[in-house]
Biopython code that builds the backbone (N, CA, C, O; Angstrom):
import numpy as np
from Bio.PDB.StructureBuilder import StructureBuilder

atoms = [
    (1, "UNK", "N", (116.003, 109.706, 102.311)),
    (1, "UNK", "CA", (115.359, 108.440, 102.042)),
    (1, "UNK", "C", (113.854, 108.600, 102.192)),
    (1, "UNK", "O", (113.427, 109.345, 103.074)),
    (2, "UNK", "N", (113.094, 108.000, 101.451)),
    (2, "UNK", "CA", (111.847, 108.197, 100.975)),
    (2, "UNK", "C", (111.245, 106.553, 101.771)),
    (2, "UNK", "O", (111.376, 105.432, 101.280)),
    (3, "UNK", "N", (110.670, 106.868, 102.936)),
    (3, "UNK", "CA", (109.785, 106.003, 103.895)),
    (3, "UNK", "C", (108.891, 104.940, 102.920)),
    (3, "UNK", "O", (108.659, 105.531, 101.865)),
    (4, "UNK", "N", (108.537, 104.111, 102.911)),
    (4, "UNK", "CA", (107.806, 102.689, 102.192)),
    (4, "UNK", "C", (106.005, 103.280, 102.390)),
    (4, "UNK", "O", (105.122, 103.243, 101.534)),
    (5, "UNK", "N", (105.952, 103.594, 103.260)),
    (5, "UNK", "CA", (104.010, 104.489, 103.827)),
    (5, "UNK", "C", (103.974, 105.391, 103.396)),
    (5, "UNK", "O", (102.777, 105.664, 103.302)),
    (6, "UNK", "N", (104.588, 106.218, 102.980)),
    (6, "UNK", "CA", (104.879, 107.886, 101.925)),
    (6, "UNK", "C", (104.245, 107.828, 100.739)),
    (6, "UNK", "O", (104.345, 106.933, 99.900)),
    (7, "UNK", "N", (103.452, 109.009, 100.681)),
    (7, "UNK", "CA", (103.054, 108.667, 99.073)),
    (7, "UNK", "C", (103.227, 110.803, 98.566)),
    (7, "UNK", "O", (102.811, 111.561, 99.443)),
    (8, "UNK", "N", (103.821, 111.495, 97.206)),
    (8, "UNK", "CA", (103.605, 112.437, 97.175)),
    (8, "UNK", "C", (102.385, 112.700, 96.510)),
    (8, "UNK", "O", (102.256, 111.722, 95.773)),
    (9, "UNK", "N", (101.351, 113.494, 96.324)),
    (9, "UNK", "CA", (100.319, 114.139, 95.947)),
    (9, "UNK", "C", (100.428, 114.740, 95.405)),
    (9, "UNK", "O", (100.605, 115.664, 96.199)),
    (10, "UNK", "N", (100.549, 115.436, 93.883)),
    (10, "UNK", "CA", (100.430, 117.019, 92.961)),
    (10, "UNK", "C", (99.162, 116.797, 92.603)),
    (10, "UNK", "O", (98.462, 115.785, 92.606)),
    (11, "UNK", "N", (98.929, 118.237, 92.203)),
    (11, "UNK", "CA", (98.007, 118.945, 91.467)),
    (11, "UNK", "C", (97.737, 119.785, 90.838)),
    (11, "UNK", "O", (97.719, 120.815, 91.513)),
    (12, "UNK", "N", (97.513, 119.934, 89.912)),
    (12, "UNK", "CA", (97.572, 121.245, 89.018)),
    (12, "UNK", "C", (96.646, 122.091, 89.983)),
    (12, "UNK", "O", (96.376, 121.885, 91.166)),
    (13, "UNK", "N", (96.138, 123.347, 88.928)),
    (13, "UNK", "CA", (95.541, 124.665, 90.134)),
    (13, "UNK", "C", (94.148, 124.347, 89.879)),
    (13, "UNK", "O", (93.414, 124.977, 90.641)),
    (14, "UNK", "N", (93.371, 123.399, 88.868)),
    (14, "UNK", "CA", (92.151, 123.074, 88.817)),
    (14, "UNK", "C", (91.549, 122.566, 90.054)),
    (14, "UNK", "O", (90.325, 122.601, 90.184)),
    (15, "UNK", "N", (92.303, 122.101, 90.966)),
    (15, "UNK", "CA", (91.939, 121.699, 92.479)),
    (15, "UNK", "C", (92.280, 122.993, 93.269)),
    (15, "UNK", "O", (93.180, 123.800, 93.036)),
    (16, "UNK", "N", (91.296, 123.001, 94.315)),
    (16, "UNK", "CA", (91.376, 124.045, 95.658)),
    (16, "UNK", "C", (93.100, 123.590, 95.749)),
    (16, "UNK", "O", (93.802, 122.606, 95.517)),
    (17, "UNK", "N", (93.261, 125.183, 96.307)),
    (17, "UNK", "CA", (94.725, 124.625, 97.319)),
    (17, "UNK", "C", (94.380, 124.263, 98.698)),
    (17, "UNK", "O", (95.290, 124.099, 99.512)),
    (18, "UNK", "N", (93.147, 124.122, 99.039)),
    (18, "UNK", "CA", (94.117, 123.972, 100.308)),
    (18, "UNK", "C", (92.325, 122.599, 100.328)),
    (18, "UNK", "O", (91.177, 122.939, 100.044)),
    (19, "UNK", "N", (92.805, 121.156, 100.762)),
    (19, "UNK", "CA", (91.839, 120.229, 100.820)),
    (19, "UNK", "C", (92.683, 119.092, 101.833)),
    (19, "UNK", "O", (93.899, 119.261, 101.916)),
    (20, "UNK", "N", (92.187, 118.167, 102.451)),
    (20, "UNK", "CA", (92.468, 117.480, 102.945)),
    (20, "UNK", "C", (92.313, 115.955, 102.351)),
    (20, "UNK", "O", (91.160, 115.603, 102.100)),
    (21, "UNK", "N", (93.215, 115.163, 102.142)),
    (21, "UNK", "CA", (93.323, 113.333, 101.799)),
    (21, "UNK", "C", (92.249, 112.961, 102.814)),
    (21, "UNK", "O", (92.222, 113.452, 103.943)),
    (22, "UNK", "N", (91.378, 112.084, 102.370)),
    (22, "UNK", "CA", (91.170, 111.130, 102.741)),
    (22, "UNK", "C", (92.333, 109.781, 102.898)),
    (22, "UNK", "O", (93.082, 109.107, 102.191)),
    (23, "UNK", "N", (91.855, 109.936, 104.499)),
    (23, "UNK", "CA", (92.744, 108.537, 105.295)),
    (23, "UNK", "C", (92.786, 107.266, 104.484)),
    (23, "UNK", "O", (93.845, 106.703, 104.207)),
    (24, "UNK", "N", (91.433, 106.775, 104.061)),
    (24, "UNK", "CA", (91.515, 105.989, 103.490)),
    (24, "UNK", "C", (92.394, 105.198, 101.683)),
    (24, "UNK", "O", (92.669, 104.211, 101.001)),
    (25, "UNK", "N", (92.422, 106.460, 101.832)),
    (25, "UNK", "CA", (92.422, 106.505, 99.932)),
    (25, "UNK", "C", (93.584, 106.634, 100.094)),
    (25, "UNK", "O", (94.070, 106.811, 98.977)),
    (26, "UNK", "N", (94.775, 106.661, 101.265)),
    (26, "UNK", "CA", (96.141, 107.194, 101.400)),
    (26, "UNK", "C", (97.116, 106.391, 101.802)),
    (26, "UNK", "O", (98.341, 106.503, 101.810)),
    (27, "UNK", "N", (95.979, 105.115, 102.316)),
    (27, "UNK", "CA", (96.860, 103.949, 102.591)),
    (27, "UNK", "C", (97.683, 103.138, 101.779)),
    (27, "UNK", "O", (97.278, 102.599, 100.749)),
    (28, "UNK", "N", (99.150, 103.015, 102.347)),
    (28, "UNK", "CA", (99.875, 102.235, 101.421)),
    (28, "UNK", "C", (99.923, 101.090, 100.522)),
    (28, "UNK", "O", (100.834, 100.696, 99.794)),
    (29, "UNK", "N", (98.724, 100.629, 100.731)),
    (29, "UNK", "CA", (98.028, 99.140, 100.103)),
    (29, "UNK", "C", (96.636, 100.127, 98.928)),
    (29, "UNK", "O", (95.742, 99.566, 98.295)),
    (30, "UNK", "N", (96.786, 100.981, 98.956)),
    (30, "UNK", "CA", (95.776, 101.539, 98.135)),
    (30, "UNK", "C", (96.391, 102.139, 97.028)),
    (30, "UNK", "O", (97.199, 103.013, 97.340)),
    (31, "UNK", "N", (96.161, 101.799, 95.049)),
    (31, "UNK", "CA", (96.535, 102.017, 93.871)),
    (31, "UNK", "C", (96.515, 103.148, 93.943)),
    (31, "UNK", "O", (95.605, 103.874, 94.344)),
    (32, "UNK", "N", (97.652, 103.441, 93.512)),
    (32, "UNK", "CA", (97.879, 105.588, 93.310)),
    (32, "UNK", "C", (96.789, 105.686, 92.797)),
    (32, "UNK", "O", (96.002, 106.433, 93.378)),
    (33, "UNK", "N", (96.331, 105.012, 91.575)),
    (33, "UNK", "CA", (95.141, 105.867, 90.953)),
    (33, "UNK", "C", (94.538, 105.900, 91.468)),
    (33, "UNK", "O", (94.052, 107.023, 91.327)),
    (34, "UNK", "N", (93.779, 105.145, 92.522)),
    (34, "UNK", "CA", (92.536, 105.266, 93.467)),
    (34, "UNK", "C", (92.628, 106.500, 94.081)),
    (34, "UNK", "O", (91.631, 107.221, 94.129)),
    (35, "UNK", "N", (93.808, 106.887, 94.614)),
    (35, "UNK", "CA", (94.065, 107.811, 95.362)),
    (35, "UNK", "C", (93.693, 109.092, 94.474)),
    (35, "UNK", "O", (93.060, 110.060, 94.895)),
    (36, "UNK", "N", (94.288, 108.909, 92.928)),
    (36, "UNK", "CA", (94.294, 110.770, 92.391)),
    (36, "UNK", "C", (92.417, 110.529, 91.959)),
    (36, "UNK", "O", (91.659, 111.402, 91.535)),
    (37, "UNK", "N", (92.147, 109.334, 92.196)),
    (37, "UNK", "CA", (90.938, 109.727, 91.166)),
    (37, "UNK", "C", (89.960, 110.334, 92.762)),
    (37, "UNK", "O", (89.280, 111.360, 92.781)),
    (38, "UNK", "N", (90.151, 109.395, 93.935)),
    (38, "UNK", "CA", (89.447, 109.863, 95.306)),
    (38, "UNK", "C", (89.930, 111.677, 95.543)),
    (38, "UNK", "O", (89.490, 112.764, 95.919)),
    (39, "UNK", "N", (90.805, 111.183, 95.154)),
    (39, "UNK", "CA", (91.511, 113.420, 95.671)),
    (39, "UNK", "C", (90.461, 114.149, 94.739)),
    (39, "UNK", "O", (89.881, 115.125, 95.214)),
    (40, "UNK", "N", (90.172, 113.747, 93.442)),
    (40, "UNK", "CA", (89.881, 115.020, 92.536)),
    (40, "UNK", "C", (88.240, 115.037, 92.880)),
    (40, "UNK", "O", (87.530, 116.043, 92.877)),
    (41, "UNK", "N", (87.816, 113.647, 93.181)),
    (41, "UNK", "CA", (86.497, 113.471, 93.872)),
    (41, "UNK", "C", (86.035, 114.259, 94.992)),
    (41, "UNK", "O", (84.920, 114.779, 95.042)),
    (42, "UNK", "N", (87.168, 114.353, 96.138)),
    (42, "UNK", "CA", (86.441, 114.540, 97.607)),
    (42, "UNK", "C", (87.394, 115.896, 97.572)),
    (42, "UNK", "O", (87.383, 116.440, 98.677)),
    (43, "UNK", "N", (88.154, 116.535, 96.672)),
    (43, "UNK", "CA", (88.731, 117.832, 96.488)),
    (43, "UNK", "C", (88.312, 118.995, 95.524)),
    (43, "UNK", "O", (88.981, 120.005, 95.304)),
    (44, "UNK", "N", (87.147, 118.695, 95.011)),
    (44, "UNK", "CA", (86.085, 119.530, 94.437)),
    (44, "UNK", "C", (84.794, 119.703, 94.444)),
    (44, "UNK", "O", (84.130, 118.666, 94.467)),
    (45, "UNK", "N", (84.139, 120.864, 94.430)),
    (45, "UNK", "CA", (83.139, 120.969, 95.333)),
    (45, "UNK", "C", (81.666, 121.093, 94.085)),
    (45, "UNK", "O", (81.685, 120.754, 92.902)),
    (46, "UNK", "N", (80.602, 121.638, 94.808)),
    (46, "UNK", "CA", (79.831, 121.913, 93.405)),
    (46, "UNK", "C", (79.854, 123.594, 93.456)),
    (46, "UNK", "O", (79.135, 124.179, 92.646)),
    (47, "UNK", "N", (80.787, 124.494, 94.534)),
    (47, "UNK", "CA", (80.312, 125.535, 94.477)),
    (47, "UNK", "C", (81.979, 125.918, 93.766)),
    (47, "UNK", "O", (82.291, 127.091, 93.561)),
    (48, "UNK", "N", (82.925, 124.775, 93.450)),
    (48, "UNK", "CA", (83.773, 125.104, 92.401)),
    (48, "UNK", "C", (83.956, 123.734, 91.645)),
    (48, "UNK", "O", (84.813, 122.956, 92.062)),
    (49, "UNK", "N", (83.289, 123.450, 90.697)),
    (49, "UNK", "CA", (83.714, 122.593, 90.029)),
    (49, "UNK", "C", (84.669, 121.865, 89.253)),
    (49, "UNK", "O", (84.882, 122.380, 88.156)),
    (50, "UNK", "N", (85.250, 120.912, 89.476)),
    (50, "UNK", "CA", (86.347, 120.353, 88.664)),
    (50, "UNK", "C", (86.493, 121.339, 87.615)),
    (50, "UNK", "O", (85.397, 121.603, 87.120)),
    (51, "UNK", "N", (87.839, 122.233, 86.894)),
    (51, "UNK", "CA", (88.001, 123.168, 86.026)),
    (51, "UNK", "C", (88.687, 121.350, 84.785)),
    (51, "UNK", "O", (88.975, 120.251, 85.259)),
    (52, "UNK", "N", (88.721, 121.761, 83.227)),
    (52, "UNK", "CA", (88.953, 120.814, 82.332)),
    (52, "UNK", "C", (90.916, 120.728, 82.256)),
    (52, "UNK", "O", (91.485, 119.922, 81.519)),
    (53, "UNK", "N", (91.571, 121.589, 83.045)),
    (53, "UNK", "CA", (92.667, 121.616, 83.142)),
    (53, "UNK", "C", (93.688, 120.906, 84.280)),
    (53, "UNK", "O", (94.898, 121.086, 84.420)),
    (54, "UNK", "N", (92.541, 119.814, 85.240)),
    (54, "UNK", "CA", (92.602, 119.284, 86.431)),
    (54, "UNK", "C", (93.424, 118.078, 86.244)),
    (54, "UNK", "O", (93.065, 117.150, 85.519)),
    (55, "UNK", "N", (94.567, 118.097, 86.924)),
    (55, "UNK", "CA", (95.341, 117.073, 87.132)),
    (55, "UNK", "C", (96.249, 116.443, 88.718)),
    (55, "UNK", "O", (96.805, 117.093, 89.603)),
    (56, "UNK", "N", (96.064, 114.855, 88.537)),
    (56, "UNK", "CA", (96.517, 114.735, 89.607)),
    (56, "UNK", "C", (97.390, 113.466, 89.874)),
    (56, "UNK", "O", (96.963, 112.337, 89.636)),
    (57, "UNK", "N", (98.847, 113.752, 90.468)),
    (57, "UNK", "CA", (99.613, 112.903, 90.046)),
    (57, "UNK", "C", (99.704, 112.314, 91.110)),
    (57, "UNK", "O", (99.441, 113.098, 92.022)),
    (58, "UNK", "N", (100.019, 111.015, 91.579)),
    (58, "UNK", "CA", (100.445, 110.005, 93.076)),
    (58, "UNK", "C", (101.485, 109.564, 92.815)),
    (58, "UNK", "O", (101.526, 108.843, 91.818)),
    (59, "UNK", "N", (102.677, 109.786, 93.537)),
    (59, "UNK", "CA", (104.186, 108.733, 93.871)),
    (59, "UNK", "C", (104.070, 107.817, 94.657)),
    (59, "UNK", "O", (103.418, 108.327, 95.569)),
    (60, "UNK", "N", (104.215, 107.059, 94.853)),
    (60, "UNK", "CA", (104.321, 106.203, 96.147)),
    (60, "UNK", "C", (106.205, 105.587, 95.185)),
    (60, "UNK", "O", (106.716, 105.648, 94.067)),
    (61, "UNK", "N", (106.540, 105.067, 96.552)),
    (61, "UNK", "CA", (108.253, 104.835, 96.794)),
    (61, "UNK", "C", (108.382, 103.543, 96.172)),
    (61, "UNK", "O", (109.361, 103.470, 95.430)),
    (62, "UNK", "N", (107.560, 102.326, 96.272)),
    (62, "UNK", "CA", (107.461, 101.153, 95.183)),
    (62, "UNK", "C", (105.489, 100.677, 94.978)),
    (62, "UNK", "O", (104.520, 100.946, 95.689)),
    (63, "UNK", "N", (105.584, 100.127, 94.063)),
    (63, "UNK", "CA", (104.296, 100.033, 93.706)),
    (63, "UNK", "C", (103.481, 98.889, 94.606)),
    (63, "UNK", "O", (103.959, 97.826, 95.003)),
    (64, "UNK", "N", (102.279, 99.329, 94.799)),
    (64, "UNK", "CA", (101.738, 98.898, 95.923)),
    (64, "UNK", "C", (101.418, 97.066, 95.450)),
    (64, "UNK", "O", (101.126, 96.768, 94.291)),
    (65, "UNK", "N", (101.515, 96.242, 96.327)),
    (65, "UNK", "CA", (101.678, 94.824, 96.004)),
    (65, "UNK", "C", (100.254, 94.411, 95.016)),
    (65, "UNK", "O", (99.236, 94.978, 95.412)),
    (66, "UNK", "N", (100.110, 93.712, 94.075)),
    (66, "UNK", "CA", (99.147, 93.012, 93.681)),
    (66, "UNK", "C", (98.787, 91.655, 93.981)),
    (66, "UNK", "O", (99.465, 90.647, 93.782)),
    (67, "UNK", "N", (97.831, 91.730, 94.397)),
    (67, "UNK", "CA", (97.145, 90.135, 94.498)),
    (67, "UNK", "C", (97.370, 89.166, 93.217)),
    (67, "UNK", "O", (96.912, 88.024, 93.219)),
]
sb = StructureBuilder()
sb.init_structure("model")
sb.init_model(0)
sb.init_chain("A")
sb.init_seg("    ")
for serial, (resi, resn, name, xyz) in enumerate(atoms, 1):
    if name == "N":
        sb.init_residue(resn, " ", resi, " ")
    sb.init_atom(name, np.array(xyz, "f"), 0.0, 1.0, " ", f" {name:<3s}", serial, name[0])
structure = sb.get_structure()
């Protein structure tokens, strides 16, 4: 069973392997997309730049509520 606060993260290899989420951008009230677009943001650097083959997917378990 897949927890309601869970969200999965992919990425193609255009991102570092190894980076850390921002806390913020990971919270369960926060739009997957916010999240892949914050990952590809704060997960590439200028001494490796976003490659044009960069992708990044967010699951979350149901979609986060709308106002």
């Amino acid at each position: 069973m897949w927890a309601d606060d869970r969200m999965l993260i992919l990425h193609t290899d255009g991102l570092p392997s190894r980076w850390v989420p921002a806390p913020d951008a990971c919270a369960p009230a926060v739009d997957p997309a916010v999240t892949a677009a914050v990952t590809i943001r704060d997960a590439s650097s200028s001494a490796r730049p976003v490659r044009d083959d960069t992708a990044v997917a967010v699951l979350t378990p149901t979609p986060p509520d709308r106002p």
